[in-house]
N, C-alpha and C positions, 0 to 999 in steps of 0.2 A: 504494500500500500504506500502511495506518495509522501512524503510528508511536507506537511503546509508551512510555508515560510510565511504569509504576511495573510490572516485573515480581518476582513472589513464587512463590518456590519450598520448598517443603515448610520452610513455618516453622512454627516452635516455641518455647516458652517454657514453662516448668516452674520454679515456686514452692516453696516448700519451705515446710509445715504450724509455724506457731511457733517456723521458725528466728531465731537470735539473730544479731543485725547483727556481721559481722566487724569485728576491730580492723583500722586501718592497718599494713599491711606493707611493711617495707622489703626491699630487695633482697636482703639476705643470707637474711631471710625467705622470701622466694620462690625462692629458688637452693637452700635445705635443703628446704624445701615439696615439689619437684619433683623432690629427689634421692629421698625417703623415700618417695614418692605408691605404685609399686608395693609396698611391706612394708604399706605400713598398707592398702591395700584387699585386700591379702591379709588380711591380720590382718581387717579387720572383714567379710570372703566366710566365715571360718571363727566369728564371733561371731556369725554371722548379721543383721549391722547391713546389708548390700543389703538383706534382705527391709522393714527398719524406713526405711529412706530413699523404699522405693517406697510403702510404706502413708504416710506423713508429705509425701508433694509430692502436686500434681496439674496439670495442662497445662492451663494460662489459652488457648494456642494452640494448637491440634497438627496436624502436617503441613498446613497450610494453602500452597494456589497457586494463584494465579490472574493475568493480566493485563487492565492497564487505561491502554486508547488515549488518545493526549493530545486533549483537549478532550470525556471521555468523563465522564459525572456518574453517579459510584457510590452508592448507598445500603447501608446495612448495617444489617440488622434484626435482633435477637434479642431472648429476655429476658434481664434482668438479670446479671450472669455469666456469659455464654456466651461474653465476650472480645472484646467489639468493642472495647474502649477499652484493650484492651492489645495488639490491632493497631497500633490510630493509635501506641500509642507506639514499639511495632516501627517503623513506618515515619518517625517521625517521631525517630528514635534517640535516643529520651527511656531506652531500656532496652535490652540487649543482649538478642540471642534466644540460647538455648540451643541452636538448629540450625536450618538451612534460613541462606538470603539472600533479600532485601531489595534490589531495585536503583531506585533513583529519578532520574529523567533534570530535573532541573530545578530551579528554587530552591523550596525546600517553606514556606508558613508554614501553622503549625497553631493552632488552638482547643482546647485539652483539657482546661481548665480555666479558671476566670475567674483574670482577669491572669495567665496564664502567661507566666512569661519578666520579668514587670514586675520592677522593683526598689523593693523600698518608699520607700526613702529622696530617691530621685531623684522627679520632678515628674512631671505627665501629657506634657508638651510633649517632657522629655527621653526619657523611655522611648517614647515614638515614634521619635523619633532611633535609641534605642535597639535595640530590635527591627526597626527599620529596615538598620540595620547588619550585627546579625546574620544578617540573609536575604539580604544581599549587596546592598543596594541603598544606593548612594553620595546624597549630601547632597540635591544638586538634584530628584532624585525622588522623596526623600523630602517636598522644601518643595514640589515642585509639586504634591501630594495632600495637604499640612497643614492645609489649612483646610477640604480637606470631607469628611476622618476627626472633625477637632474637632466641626466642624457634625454630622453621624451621632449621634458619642458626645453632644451633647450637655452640654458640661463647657466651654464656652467661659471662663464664670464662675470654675473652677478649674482651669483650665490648669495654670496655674502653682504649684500645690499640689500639696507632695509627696500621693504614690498612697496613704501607709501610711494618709491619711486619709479617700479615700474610703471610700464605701458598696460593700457588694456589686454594687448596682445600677450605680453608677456605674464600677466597675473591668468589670463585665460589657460594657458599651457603650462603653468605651474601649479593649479588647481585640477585641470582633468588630470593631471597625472599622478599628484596626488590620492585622489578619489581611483582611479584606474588600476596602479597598481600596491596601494597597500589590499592586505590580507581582511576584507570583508567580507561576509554573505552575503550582504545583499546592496547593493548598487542603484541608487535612484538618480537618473539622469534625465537633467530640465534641458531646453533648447537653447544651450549658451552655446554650443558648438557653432552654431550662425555667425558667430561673432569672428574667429578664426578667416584664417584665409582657404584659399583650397587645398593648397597643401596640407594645410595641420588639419581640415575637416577629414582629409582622404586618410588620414594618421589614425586619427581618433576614430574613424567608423573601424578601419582595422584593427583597433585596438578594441573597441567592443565587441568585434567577433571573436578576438580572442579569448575576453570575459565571459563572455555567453557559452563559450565551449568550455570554458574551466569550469563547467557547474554551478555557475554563481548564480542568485538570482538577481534580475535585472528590468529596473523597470524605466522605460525609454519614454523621454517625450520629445513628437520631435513635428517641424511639418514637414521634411523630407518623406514622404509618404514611402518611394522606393526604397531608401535604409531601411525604416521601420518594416516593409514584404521580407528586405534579405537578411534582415539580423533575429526578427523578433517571429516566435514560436505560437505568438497567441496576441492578439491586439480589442481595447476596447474601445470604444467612441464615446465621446462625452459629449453631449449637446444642451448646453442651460443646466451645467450642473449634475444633469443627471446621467445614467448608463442608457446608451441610447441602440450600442450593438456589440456584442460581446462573442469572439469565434477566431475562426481562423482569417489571417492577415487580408486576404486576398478578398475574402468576400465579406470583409469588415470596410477596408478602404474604396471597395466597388462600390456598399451604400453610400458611404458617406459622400463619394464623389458623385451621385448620385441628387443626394441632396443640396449640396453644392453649386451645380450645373442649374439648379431651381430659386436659387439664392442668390447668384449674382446676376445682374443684369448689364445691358450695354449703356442704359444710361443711370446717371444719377444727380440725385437732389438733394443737398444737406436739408435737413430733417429742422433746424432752429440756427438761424443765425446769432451770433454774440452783439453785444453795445456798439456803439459806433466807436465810443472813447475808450483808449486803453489808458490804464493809470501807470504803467510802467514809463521810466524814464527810456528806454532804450526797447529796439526791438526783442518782443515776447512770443511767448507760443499763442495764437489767438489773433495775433497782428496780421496774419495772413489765410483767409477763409476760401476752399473751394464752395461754392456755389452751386455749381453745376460743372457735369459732364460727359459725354456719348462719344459712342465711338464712330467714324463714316465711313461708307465705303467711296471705292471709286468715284462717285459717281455724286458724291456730297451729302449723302441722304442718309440719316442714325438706320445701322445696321447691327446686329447680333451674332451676324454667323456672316461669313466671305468665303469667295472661292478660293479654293486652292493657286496661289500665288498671286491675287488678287491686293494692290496698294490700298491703305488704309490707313486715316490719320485722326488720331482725338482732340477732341476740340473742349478746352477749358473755360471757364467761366472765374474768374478768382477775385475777391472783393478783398483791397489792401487798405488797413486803419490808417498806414502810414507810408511812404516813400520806404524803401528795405534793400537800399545800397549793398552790395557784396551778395546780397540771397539769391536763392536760383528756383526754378520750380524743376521740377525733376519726374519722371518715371518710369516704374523697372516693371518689367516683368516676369510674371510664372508660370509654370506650366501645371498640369493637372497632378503631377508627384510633388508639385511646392518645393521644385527645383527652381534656383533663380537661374534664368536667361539672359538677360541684360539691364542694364539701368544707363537711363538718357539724361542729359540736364544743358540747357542752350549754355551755363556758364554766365557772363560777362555779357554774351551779343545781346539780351534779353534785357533791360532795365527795369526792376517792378516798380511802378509808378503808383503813388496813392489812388483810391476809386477804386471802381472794376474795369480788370483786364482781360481782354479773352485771348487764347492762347491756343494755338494750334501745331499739334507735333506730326508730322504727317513721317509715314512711312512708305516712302515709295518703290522700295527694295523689301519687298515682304519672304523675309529668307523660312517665316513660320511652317510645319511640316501640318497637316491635315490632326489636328486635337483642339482638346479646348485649353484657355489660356485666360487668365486674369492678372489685370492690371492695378500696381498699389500709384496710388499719385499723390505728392505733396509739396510742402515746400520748405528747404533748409538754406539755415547759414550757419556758415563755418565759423566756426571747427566742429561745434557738436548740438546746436542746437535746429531741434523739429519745430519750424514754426505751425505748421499743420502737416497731417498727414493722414491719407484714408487708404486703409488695406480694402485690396479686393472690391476696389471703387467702380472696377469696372471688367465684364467678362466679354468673351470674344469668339465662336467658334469657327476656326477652319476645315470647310470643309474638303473631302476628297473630289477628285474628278475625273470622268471618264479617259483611261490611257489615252484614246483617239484623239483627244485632243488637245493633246501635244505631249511632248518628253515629259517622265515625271519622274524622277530621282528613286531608287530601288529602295533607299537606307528610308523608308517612308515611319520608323522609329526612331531615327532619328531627330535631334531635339534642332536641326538648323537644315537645311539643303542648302548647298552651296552652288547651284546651278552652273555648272560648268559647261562651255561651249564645247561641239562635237562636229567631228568631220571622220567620210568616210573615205580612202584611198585605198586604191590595189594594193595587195599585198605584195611585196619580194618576190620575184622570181626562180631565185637563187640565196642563198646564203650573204653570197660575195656581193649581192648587188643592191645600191644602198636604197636607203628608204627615202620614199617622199618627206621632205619638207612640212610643217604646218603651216599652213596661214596663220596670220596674225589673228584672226578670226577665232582658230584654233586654238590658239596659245593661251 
């Protein structure tokens, strides 16, 4: 019989809508708190403040349960919000649930964040020690895996350097390695691998196939949707919190993308726009609002779906509180595995001017292969600030087309066609006797 590493019974977690952080309470605090508690929710059942507490929260988790066998490698899909990363912290007792339990049979290390757990002041070498400790692993095994977490992360050079100095990149790859290779059961890993370049992401998915086959258990969040088919044994979907499909990878990520394909549309309309004034002295997040946006075809007209190698350009709408010198409007896109593709931004040629701007990115070279695709659009200034930004703003499918009507590229899985030109000529006659030349045509 299996045995259960991590079982979850009707968890839950419930947020409160722009509640304000409690003061420190002391005991005497908490001993009136608990004597008064029946008068005051009487008093506010008669102000009608229940019905204002259930409009003002919403359940990041609700009733969520399920088990997961040790050495069993879970995947957890959804879009954005739907509470997968306030699972991990559920399980990884980052947060208390507000109902259900949580039981976890093993020593847990988590990923939820770049340098979780790190301490700035202390060095890379030490915060190994460090988080080493915390997970219950004593001295010797943490030094019998130091040299080839270092080697991983990459940071030989700065070992010895407090962390407050590294780079994002470099706290990213000091942390999954971390978490990777010390000796734990059970592995909970949130979607920071995004943050990497492609190299360290192609690292770290090989590095959790090698997890997953050492018998660990492993619970992956990710929207790479093809990692999650090729590493993970069992995958669940979360939508609003709750379990929405629970099975094997393939025909877990089929509904979802499923539902998906019914959820984004080709055009869009922010839902409330903000004040006209912003109170910040300088540009904020909020200073820069899409409006609206749809996708065209050829031919100018808001379209959903395009022919296969058919030009298509999205046309923005964006209302600026302020002039936003140095910012750029920007957007990338993904494919149906929530692989990125590309990400566009005009730069400098573009000036955002106060008002509304409408904005148009036309693709006239449509290298897209016959799938569907969604597009995030927003607007940033450097170095690290989102002035706005809406995922999955806008969806797009391409369709296939009859061969007859013209060349179509074989690699039809592949994620780009590179349409290369072709020419036919006689073959050689002989060995010895040379070949035609290509046109430039050709070439």
């Amino acid at each position: 019989m299996a045995e259960t590493a991590i079982r979850v019974r009707e968890l839950g977690k419930r947020y409160r809508i722009g509640a304000a952080p409690e003061r420190y309470r002391t005991l005497r605090d908490a001993v009136s708190r608990g004597a008064t508690m029946p008068f005051r929710r009487l008093r506010g059942v008669l102000r009608g403040e229940s019905t204002i507490l259930a409009a003002s929260s919403f359940w990041a988790v609700d009733d969520v349960s399920f088990d997961v066998e040790r050495g069993e490698v879970l995947g957890l899909v959804g879009r954005n919000g739907a509470g997968k990363t306030t699972l991990l912290k559920l399980l990884s007792r980052i947060t208390e649930p507000t109902r259900g339990r949580a039981e976890l049979h093993g020593r847990v290390g988590s990923l939820l964040e770049v340098g979780t757990g790190f301490h700035p002041e202390l060095t890379g070498r030490e915060n190994i020690f460090l988080n080493g400790a915390i997970l219950g692993m004593r001295q010797r095994e943490i030094e019998a895996r130091f040299d080839e977490i270092v080697a991983f992360a990459e940071v030989e050079r700065f070992i010895h350097t407090q962390v407050k100095h590294y780079s994002s990149g470099m706290y990213l790859r000091l942390a999954f390695a971390v978490a990777a290779h010390l000796d734990t059961e059970i592995l909970l890993v949130d979607e920071v691998l995004a943050v990497g370049d492609q190299q360290f992401q192609r690292r770290c998915i090989g590095k959790m196939g090698d997890v997953a086959r050492s018998g660990r258990t492993v619970l992956f969040v990710s929207h790479n949707l093809e990692a999650v088919q090729r590493l993970c044994s069992r995958c669940l979907w979360l939508d609003e919190g709750r379990i929405a499909a629970d099975g094997e990878p393939a025909e877990v990520i089929h509904r979802y993308l499923q539902r998906w394909r019914q959820a984004v549309s080709f055009r869009y309309r922010a839902d409330a726009l903000p004040a006209e004034e912003s109170a910040a002295a300088g540009p904020a997040p909020g200073d820069a609002v899409l409006v609206e946006a749809e996708v065209l075809d050829a031919t100018g007209r808001a379209a959903g779906h395009l022919r296969y190698g058919e030009p298509f350009a999205l046309r923005m709408r964006w209302r600026n509180r302020r002039a936003l010198p140095g910012a750029y409007y920007f957007v990338s896109a993904q494919d149906e595995q929530g692989r990125e593709l590309f990400g566009v931004n005009p730069g400098g040629l573009l000036p955002l001017e106060a008002g509304e701007q409408e904005v148009l990115c036309r693709f006239e070279n449509n290298v897209l292969v016959p799938g569907d695709y969604r597009f995030t659009v927003g607007c940033f200034l450097p170095p690290k600030t989102f002035l706005h930004r809406v995922e999955d703003a806008l969806g797009l499918a391409v369709l296939e087309v009859p061969f007859a009507t013209g060349p179509v590229s074989i690699a039809q899985r592949s994620i780009f066609d590179p349409r290369p030109s072709w020419q036919v000529a006689p073959a050689a006659q002989s060995p010895g006797e040379p070949r035609a030349a290509l046109s430039e045509e050709g070439r």
